[in-house]
DSSP file (Angstrom, degrees, kcal/mol; ACC not computed):
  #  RESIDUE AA STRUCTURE BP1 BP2  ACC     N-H-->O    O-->H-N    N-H-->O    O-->H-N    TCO  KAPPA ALPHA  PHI   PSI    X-CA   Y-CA   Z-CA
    1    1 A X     >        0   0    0      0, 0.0     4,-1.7     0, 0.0     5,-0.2   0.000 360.0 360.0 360.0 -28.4   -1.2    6.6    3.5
    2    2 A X  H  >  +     0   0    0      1,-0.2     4,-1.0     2,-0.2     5,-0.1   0.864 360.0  50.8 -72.9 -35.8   -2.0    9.3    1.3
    3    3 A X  H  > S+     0   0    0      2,-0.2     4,-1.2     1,-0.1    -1,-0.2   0.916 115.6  52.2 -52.8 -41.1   -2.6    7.1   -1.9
    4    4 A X  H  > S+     0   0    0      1,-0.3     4,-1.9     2,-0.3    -2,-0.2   0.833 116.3  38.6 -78.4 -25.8   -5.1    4.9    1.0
    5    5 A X  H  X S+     0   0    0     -4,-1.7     4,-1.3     1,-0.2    -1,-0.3   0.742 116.6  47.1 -97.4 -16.7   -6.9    8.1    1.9
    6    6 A X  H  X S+     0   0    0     -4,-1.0     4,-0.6    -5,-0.2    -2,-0.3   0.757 121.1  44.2 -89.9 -18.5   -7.0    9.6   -1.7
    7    7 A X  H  X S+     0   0    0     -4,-1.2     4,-2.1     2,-0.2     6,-0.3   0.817 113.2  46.3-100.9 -60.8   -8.3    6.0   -2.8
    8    8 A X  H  X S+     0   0    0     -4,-1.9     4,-1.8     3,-0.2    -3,-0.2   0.705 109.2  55.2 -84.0 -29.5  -10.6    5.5   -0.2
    9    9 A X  H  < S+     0   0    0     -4,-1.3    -2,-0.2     2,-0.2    -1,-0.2   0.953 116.6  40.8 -65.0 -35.9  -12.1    9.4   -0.7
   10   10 A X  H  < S+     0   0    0     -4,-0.6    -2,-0.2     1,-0.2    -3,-0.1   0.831 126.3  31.0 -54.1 -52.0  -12.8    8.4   -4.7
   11   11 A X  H  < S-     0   0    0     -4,-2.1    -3,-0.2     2,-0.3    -1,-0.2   0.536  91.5-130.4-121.6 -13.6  -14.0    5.2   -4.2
   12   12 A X  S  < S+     0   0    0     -4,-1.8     2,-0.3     1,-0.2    -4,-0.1   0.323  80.8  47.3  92.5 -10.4  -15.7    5.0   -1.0
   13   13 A X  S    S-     0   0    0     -6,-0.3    -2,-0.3     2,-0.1    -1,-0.2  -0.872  74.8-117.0-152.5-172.2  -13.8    1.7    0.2
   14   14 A X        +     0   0    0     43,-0.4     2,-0.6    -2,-0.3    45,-0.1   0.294  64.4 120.5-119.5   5.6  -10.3   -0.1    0.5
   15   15 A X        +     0   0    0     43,-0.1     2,-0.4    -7,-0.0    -2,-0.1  -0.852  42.0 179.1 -98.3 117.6  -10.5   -3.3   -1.9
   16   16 A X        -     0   0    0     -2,-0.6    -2,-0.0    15,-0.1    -1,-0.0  -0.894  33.3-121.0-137.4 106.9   -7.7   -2.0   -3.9
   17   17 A X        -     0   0    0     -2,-0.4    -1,-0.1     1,-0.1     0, 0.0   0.028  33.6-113.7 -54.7 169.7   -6.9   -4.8   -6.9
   18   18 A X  S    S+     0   0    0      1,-0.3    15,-0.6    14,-0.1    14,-0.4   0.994 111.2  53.3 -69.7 -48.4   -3.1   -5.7   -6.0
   19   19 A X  S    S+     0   0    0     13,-0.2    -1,-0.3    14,-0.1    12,-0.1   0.681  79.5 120.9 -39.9 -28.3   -2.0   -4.1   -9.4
   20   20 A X        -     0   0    0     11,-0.1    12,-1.3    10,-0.1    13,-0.4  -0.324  44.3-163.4 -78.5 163.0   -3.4   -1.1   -9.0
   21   21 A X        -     0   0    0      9,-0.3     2,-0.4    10,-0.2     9,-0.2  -0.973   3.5-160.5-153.4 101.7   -1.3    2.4   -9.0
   22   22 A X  E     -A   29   0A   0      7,-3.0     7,-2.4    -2,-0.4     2,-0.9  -0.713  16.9-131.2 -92.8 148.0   -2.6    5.7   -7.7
   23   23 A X  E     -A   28   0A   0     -2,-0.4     2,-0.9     5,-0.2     5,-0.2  -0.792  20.1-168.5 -96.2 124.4   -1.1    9.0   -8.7
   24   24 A X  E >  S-A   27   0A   0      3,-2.1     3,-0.5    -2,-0.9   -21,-0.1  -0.797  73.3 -31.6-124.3 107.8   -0.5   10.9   -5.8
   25   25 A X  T 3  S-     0   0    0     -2,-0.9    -1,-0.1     1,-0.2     3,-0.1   0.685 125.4 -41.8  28.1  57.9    0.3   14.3   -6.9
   26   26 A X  T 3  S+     0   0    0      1,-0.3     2,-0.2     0, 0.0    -1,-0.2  -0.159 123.2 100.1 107.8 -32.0    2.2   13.5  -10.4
   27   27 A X  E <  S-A   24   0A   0     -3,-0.5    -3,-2.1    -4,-0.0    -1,-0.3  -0.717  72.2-132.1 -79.8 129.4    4.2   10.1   -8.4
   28   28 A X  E     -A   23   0A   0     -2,-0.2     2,-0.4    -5,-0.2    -5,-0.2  -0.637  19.2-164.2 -59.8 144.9    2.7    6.6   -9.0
   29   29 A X  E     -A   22   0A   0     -7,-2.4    -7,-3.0    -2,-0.2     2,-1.2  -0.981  25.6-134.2-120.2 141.4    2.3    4.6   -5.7
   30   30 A X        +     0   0    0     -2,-0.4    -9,-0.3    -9,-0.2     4,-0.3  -0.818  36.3 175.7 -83.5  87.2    1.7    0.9   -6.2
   31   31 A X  S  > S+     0   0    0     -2,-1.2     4,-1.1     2,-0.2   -10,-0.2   0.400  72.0  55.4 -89.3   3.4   -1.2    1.4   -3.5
   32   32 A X  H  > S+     0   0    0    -12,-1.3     4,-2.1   -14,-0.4   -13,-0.2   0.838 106.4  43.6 -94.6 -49.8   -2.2   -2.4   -4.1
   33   33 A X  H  > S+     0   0    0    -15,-0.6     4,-0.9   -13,-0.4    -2,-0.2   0.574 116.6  54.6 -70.0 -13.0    1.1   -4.0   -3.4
   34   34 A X  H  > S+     0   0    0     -4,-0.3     4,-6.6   -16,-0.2     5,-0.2   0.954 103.4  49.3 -60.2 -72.5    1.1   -1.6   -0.5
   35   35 A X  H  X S+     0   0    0     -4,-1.1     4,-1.7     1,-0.2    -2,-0.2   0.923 118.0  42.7 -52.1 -39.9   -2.2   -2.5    1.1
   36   36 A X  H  X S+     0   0    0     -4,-2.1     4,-1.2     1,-0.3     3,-0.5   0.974 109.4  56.1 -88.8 -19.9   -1.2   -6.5    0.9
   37   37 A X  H  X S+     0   0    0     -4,-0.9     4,-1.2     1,-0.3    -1,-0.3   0.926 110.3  41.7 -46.7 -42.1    2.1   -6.2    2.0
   38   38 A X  H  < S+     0   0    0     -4,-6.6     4,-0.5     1,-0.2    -1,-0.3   0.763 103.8  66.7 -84.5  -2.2    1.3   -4.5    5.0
   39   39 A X  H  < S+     0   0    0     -4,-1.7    -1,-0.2    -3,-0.5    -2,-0.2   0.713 112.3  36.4 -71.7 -23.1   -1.6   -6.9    5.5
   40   40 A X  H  < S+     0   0    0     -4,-1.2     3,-0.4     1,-0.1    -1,-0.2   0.814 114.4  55.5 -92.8 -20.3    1.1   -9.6    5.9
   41   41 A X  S >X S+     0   0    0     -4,-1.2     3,-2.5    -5,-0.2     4,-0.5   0.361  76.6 118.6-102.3   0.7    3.2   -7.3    7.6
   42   42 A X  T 34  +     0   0    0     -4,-0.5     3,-0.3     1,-0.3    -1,-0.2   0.644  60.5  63.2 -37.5 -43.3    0.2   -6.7   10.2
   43   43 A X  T 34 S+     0   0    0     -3,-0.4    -1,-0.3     1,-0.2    -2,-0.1   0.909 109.8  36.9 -55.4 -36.2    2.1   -7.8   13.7
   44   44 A X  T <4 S+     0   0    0     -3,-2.5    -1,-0.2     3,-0.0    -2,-0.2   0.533  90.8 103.2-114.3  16.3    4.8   -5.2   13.8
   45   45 A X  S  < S-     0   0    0     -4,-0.5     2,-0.1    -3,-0.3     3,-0.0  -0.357  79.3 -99.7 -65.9 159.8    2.9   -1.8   12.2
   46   46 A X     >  -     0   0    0      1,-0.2     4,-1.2     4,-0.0     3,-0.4  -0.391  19.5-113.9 -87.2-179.9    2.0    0.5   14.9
   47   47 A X  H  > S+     0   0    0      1,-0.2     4,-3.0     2,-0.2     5,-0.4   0.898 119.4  46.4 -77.0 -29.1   -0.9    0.9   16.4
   48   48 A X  H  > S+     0   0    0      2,-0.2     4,-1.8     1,-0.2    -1,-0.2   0.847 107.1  56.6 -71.0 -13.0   -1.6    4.2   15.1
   49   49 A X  H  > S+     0   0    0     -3,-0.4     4,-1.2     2,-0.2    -1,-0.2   0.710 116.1  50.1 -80.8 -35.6   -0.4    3.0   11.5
   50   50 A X  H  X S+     0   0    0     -4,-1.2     4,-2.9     2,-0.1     5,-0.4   0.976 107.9  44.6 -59.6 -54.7   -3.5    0.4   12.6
   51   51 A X  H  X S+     0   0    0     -4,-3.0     4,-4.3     2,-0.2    -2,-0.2   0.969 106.4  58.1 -72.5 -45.1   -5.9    2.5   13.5
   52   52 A X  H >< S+     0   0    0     -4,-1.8     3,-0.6    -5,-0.4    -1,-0.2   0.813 117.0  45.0 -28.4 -78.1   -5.3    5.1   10.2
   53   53 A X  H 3< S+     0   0    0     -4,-1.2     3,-0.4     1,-0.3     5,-0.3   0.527 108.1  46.5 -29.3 -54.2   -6.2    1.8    8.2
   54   54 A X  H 3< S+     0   0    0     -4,-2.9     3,-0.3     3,-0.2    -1,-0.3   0.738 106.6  66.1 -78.6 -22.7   -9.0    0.4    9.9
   55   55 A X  S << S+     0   0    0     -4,-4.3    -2,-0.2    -3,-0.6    -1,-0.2   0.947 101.6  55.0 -32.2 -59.2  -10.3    4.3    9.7
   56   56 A X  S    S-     0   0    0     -3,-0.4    -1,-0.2    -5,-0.1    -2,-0.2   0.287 124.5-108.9 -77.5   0.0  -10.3    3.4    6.1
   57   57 A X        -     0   0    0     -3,-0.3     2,-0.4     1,-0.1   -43,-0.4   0.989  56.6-178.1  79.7  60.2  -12.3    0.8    6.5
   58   58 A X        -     0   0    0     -5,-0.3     2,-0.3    -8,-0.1    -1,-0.1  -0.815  26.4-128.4-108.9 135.4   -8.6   -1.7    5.5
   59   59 A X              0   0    0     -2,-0.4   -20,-0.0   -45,-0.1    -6,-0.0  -0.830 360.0 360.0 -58.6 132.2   -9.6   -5.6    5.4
   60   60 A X              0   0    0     -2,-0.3    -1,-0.1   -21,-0.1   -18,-0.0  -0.148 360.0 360.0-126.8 360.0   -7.2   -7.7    7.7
C-alpha cells in the first residue's frame, strides 16, 4: 500500500503499467504486478484493503 499511495501522490492516479517498480525507501516493489494481482484477487481482500484502494482512485 505504500508503493500505491507513494504512486498515486506523484502521479495523481493508479494506472500503474504492469511492469512498473517503485522504490519505496531504497526496496523495489513490483507495484504493477501488485495492483493486477489483487484486482483478480478482488473477492477475498478486506474491505478495508478495498476501501484504501478505491481511496486511490484503484480500477476494478
Amino acid at each position: 500500500m505504500a508503493a500505491a499511495r507513494q504512486f498515486h501522490a506523484r502521479e495523481g492516479h493508479l494506472t500503474v503499467p504492469r511492469k512498473h517498480v517503485e522504490d519505496v525507501d531504497g526496496e523495489p516493489v513490483g507495484l504493477g504486478q501488485f495492483l493486477n494481482n489483487t484486482r483478480r484477487r478482488a473477492a477475498t481482500l478486506s474491505p478495508q484493503r478495498q476501501a484504501d484502494l478505491d481511496a486511490l482512485g484503484m480500477r476494478w
